[in-house]
Structures are given as C-alpha cells and as structure tokens.
Backbone as a printed PyTorch tensor [residue, N CA C, xyz], in Angstrom:
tensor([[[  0.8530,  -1.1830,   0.0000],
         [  0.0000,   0.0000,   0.0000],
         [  0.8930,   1.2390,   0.0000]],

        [[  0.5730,   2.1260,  -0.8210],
         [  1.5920,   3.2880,  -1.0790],
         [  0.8060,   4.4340,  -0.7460]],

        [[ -0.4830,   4.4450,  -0.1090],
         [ -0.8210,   5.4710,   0.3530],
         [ -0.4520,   6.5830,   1.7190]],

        [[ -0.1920,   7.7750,   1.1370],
         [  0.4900,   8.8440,   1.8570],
         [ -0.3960,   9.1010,   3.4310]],

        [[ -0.6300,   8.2770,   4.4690],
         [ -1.1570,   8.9840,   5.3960],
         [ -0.2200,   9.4810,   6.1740]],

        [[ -0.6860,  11.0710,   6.6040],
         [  0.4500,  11.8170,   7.4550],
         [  0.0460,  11.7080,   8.8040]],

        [[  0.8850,  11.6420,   9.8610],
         [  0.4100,  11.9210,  11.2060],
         [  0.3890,  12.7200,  12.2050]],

        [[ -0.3930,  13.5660,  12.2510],
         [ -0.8080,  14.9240,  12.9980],
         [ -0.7090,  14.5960,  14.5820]],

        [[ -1.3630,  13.4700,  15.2770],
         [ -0.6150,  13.3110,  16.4610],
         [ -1.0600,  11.7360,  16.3940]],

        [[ -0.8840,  11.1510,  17.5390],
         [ -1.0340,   9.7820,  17.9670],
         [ -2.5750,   8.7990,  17.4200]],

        [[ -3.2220,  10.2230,  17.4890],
         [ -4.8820,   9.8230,  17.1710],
         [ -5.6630,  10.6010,  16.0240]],

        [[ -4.5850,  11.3080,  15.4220],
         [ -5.5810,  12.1030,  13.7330],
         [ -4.2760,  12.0970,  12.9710]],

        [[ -5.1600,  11.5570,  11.4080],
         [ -4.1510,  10.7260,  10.5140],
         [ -4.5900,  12.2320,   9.3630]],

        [[ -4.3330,  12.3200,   8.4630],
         [ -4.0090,  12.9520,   7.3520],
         [ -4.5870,  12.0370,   6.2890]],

        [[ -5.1010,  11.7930,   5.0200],
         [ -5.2760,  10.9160,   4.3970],
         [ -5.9200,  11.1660,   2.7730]],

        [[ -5.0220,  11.8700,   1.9630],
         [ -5.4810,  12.0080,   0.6480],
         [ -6.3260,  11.4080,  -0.0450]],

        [[ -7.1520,  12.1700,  -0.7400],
         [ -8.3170,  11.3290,  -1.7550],
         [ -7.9710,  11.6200,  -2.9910]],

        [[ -8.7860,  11.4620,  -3.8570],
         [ -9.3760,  11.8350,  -5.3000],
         [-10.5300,  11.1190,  -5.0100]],

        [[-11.2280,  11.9030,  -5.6110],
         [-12.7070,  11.6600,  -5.4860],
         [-13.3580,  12.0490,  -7.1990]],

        [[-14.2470,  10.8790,  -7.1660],
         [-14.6450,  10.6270,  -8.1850],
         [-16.1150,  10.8450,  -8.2360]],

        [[-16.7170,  12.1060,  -8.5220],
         [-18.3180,  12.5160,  -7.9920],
         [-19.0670,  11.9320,  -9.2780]],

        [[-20.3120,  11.7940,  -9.2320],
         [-21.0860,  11.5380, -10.4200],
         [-21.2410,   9.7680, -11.1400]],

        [[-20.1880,   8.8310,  -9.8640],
         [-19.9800,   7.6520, -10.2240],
         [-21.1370,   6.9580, -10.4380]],

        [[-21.1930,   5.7860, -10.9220],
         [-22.2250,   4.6630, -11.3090],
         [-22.6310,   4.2800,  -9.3440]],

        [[-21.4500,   3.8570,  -8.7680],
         [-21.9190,   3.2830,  -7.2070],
         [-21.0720,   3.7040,  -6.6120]],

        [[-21.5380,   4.1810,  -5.0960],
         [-20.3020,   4.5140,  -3.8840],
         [-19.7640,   3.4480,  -3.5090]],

        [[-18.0980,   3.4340,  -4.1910],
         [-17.1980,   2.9500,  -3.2460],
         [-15.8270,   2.7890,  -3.3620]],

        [[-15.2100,   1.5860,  -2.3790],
         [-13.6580,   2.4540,  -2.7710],
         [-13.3360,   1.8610,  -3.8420]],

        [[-12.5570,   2.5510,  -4.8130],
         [-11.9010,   1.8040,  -5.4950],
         [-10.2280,   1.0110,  -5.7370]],

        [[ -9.6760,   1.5940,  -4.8710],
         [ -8.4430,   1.8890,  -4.9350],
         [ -7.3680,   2.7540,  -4.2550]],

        [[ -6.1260,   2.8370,  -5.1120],
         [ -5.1270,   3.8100,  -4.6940],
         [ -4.4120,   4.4300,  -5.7990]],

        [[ -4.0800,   5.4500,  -6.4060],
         [ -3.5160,   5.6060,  -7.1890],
         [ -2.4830,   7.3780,  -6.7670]],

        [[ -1.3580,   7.2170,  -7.2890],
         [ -0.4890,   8.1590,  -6.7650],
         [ -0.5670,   8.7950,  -5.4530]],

        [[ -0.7670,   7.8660,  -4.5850],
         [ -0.7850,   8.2810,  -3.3140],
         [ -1.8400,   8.6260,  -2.7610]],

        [[ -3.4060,   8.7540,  -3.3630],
         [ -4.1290,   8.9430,  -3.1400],
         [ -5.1190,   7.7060,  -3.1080]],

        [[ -5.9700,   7.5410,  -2.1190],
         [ -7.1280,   7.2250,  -2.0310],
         [ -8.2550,   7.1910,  -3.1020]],

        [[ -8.6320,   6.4010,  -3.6630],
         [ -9.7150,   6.4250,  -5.0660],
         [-10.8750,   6.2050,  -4.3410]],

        [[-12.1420,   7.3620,  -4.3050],
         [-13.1430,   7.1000,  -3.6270],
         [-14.5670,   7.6750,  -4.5690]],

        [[-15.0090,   6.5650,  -5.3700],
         [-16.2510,   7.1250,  -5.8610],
         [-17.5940,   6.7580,  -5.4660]],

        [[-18.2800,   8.1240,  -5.4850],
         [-19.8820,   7.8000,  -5.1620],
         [-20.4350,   8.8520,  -6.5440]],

        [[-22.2250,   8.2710,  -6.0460],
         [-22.7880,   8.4540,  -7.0230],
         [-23.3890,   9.8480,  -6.7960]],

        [[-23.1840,  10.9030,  -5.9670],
         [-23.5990,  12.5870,  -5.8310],
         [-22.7010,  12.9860,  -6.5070]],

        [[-23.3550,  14.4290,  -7.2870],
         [-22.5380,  15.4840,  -7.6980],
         [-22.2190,  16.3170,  -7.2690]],

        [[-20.4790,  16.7080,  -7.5130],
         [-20.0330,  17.6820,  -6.9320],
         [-21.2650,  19.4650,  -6.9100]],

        [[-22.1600,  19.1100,  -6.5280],
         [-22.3610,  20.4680,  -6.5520],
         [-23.1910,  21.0920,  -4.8100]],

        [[-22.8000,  22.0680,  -4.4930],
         [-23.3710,  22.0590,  -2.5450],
         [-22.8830,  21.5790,  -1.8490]],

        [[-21.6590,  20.6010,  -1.7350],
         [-21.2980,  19.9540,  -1.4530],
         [-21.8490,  18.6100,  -0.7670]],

        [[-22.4760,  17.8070,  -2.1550],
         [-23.5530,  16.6020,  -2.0920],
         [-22.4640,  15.2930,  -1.9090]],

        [[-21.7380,  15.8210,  -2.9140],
         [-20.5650,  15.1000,  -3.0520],
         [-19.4100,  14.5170,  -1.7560]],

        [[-19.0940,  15.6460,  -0.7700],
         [-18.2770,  15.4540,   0.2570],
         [-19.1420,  14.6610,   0.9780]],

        [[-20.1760,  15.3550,   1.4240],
         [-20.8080,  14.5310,   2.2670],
         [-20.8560,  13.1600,   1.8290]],

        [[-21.4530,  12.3950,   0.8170],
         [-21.3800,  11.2310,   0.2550],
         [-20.4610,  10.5840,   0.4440]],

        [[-18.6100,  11.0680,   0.4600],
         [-17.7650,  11.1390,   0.9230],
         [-17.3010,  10.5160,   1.9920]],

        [[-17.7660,  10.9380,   3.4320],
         [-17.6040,  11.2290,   4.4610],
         [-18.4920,   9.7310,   4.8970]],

        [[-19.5430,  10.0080,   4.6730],
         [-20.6630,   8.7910,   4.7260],
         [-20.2510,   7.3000,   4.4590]],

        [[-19.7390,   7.4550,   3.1180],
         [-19.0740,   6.0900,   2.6660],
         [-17.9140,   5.6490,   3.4830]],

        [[-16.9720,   6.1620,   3.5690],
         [-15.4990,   6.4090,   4.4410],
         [-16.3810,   6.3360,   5.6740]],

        [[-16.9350,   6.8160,   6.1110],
         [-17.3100,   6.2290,   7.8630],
         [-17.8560,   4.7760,   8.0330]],

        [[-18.6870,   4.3310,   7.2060],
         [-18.8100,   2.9820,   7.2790],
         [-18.2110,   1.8610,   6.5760]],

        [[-17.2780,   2.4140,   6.0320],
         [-15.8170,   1.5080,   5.3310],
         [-15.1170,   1.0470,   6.3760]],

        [[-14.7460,   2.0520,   6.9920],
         [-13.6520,   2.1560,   8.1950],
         [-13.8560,   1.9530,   9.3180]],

        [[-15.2030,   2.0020,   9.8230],
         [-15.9740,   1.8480,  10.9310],
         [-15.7410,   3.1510,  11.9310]],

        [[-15.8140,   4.2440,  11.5140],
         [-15.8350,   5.3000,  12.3080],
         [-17.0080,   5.8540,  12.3880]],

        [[-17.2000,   6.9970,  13.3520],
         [-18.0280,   8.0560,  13.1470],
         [-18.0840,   8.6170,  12.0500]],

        [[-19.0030,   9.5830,  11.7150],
         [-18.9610,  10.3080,  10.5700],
         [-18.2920,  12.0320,  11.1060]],

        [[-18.3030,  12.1390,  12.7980],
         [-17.6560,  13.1250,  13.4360],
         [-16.0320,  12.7210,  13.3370]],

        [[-15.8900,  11.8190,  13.2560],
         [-13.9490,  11.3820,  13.1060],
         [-13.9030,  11.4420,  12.1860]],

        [[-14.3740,  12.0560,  10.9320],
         [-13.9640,  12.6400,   9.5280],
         [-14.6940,  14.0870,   9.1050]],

        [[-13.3000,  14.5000,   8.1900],
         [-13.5690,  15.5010,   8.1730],
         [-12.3380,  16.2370,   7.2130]],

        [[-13.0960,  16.9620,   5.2530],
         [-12.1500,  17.1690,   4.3580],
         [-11.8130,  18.4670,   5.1380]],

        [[-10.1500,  18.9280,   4.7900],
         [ -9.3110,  19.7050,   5.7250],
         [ -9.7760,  20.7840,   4.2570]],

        [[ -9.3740,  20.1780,   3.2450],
         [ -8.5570,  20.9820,   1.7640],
         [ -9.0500,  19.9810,   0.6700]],

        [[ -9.5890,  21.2520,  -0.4130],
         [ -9.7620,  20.3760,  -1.5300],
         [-10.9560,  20.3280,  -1.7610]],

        [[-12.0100,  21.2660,  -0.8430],
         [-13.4890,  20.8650,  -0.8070],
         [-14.2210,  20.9810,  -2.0630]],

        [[-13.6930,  21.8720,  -3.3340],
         [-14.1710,  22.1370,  -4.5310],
         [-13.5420,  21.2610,  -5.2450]],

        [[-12.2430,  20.4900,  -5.0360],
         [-11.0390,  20.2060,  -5.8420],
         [-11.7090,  18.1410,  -6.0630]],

        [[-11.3630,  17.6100,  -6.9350],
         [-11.1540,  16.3440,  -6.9000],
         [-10.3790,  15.6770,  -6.2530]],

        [[ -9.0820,  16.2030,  -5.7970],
         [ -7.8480,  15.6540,  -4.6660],
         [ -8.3590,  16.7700,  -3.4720]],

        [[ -8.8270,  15.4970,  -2.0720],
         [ -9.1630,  16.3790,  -1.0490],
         [ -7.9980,  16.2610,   0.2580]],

        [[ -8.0000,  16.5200,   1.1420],
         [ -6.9890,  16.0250,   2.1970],
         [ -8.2120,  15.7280,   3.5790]],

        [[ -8.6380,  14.3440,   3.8440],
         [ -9.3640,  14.1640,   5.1790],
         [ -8.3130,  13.5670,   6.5660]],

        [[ -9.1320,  14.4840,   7.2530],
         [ -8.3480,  14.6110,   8.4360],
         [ -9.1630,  13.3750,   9.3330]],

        [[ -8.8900,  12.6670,   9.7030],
         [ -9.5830,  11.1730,  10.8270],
         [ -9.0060,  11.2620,  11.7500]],

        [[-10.0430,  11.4680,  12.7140],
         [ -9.5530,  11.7400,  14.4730],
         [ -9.3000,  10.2400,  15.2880]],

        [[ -9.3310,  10.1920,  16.1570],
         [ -9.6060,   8.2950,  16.9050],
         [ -9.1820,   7.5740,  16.1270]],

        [[ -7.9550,   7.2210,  15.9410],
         [ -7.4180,   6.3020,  15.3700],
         [ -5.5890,   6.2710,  14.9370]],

        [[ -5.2170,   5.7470,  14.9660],
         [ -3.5360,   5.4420,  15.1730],
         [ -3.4560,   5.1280,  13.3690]],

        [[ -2.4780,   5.5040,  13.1460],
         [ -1.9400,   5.1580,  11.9070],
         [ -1.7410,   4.0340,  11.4050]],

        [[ -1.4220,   3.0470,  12.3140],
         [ -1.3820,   1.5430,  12.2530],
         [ -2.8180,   0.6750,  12.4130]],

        [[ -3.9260,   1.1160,  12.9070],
         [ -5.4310,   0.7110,  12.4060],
         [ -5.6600,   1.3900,  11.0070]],

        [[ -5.4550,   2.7020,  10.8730],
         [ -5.8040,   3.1090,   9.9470],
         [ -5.7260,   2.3450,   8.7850]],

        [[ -4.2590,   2.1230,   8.3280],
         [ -3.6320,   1.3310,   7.2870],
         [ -3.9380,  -0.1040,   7.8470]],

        [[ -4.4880,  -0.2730,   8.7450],
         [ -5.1060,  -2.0530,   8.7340],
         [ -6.5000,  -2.4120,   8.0420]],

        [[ -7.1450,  -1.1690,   8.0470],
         [ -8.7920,  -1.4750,   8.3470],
         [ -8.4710,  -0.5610,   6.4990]],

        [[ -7.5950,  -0.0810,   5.8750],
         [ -7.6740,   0.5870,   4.7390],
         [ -7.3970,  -0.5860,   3.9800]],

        [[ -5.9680,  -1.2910,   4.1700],
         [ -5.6480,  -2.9350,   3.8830],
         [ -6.3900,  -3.9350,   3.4350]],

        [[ -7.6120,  -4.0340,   4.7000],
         [ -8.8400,  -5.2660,   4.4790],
         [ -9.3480,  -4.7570,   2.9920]],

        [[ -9.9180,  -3.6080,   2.7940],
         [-11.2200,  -2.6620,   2.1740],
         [-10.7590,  -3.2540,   0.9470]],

        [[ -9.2180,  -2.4480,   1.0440],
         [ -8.6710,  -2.4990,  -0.2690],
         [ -7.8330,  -3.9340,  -0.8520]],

        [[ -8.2290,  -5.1960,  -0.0940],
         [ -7.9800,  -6.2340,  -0.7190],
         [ -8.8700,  -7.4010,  -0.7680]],

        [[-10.2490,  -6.9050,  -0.3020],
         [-11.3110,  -7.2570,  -0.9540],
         [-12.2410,  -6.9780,  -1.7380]]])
C-alpha cells in the first residue's frame, strides 16, 4: 500500500483522496499516486458530493462520521481528510482489508 497517510498526532491521521463525484456506485476503489480512489454516485455540486464522501469512508472504516472531516480540496477532486480516533497503524489495517477485498 503506497498510500500517503500523514500523522498529525497519535490519534488524527491525514489521508489524501481523489474523489470521483457523479460515479455509477459509492465505493472504494483503490489507490492511485498516493491517493485514495473514492467514488460515489452525488454530484459535486453544494457539497452533495463530500458529504457522500464522508458517509461512505465512515462505514468503510468503521468510524463516526464526526472522526472525519475534508481539511482541503473541498471544490477540488484531490481532497486532504483529516480522521480523528485512530492510530496510523489501524488506519492502514482497516484501509488494507477494504482495499484487498
């Protein structure tokens, strides 16, 4: 796994996307240049899209939908989400499973 998560302290990870709005179905797809491949089926517009986002990624990962949260990028296709409660080493465990089934 070559994805870039940064670590802000012991318990909030850093964690690049690309986001893919307007998809056929929400979900993950992947990793590509360091980023996170995450498509759902809202359009970027109001931000229908993040939220959709946020939603999917919380029950991927098994978090809250309050332990996420895009930092940067909110208009952009590459976002930066910030995930509170959680160690870098679950993170990349529970990202691991997703992304090798």
């Amino acid at each position: 796994m070559t994805l870039e998560i940064l670590t802000q302290a012991d318990d909030v990870q850093l964690l690049p996307i690309q986001a893919l709005p307007g998809s056929r179905r929400n979900e993950i797809i992947g990793e590509h240049d360091g980023h996170l491949k995450v498509a759902v089926t809202q359009v970027p517009e109001k931000g229908k899209a993040n939220k959709a986002i946020i939603k999917l990624l919380s029950k991927e990962l098994q978090l809250s939908k309050s332990q996420l949260m895009i930092i940067s990028g909110e208009t952009n296709p590459r976002k930066k989400l910030r995930i509170t409660g959680i160690s870098s080493d679950q993170l990349r465990e529970r990202l691991k499973k997703i992304l090798n089934s």
